[in-house]
C-alpha positions in Angstrom: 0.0 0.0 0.0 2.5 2.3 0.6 4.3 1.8 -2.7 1.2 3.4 -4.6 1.8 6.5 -2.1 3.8 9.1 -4.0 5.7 11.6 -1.8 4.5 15.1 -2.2 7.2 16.5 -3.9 6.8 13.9 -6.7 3.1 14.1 -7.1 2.3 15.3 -10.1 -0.9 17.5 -10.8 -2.2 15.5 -14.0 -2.5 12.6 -11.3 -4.9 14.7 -9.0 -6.7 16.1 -12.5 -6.0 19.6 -10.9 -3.7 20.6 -14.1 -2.9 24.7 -13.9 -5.6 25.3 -11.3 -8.2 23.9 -13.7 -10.2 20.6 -14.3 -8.9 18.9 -17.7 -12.1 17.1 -17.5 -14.7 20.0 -16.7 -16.3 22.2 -19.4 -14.5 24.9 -20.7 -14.9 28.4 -18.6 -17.2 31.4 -20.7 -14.4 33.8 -19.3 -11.8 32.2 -21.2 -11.1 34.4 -24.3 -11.2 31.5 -26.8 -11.8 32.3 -30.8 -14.8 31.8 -32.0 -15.1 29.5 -35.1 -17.2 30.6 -37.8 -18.2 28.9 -41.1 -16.4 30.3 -44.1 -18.8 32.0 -46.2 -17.8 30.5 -49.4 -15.4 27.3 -49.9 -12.1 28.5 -51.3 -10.2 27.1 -54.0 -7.5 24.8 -52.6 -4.2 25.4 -54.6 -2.8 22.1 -53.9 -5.5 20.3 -55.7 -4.9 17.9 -58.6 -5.2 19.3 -62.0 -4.1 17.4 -64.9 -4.8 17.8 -68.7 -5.5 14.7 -71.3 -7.2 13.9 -74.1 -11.0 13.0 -74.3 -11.4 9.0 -75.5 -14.6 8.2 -74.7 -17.9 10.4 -74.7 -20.5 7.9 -75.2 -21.8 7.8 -71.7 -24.6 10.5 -70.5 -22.0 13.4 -68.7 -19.3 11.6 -68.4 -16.0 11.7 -70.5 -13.1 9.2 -70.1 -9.9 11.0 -70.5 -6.5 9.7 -71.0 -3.5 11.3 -69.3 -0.1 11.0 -70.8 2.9 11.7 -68.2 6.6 11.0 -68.6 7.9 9.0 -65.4 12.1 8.1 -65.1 12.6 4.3 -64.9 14.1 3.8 -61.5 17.9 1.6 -62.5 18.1 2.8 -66.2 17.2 6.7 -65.7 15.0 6.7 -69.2 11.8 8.4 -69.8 8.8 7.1 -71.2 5.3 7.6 -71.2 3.0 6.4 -68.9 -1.2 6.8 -69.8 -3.5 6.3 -67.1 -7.8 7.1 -67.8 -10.1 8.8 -66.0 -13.5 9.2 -65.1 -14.8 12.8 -65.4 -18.0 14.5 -64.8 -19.1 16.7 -68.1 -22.3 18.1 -66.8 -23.2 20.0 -70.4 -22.2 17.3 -72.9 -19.9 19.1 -74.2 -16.5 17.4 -75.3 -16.2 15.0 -78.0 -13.6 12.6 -78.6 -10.3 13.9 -79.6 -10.7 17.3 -77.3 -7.9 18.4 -74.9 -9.6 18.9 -71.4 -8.0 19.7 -68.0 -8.8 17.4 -64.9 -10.3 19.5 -61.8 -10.5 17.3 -58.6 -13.5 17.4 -56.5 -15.1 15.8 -54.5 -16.5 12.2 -55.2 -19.6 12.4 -58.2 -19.7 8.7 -58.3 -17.9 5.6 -57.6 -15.4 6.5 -60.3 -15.7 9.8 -60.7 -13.8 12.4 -58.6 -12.8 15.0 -61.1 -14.5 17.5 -63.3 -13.6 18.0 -66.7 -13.0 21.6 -68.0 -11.9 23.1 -71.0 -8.0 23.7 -71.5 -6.5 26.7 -71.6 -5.4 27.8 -74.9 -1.6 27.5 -75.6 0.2 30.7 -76.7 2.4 30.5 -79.8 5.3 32.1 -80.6 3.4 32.9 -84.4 1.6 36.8 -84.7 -1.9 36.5 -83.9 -2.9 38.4 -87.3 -1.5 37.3 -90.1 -0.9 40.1 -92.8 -2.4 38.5 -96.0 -0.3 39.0 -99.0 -2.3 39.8 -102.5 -0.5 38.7 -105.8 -1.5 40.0 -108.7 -1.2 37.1 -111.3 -1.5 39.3 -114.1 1.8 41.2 -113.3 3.5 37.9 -113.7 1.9 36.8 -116.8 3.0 40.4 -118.6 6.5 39.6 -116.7 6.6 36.1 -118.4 5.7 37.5 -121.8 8.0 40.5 -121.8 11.2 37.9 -120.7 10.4 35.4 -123.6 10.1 38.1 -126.7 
């Protein structure tokens, strides 16, 4: 019995439950200044989400597009890239893409059983080309008279 008997310099306060002067088990005090948690009015975009862009190969199903995503991985021992494809289910609520079309992967959360990501059209790559093109006229009959007047 007097081996479960700490001495009171070695008693410890989370023994007794008296931890700082309060109860760890009571409810928290109302005089405690403690923040106040509010819901966040609207959900903001997480910027660590997956986003992935692929080509649309199957459309067939009622707002839902399969799209395959190409990636290049390293082989582990012989350092080489190559391609690795992997499809997805993705939810197309309007119908919209067709076979063939470049779409970009949004993830969300789960539609169905397959489908966690929503499908959304790709942004448009720049080019290093002018966007307006100057059109060049040639008049042909210039060169015909050119042609006549070199052979006389």
């Amino acid at each position: 019995m007097w081996l479960l008997q700490l001495p009171p310099k070695l008693s410890t306060p989370f023994l007794t439950g008296h931890a700082h002067g309060s109860n760890l088990l009571s409810k928290p005090n109302s005089s405690v200044a403690r923040p106040q948690w509010a819901p966040p009015c609207s959900v903001p975009q997480i910027k660590a989400m997956k986003t992935m862009q692929g080509k649309v190969v199957c459309s067939s199903s009622d707002k839902t597009v399969a799209v395959e995503v190409v990636r290049v991985a390293v082989h582990p021992k012989y350092k080489r890239r190559f391609r690795k494809k992997k499809k997805y289910q993705a939810h197309d609520p309007d119908n919209q893409f067709k076979v063939g079309d470049i779409v970009q992967l949004q993830k969300t959360r789960p539609i169905s059983k397959t489908k966690t990501f929503l499908a959304l059209p790709a942004p448009q790559r720049r080019s290093n080309e002018p966007s307006q093109r100057e059109e060049v006229f040639i008049d042909f009959e210039s060169f015909e008279s050119f042609g006549s007047q070199s052979q006389s």
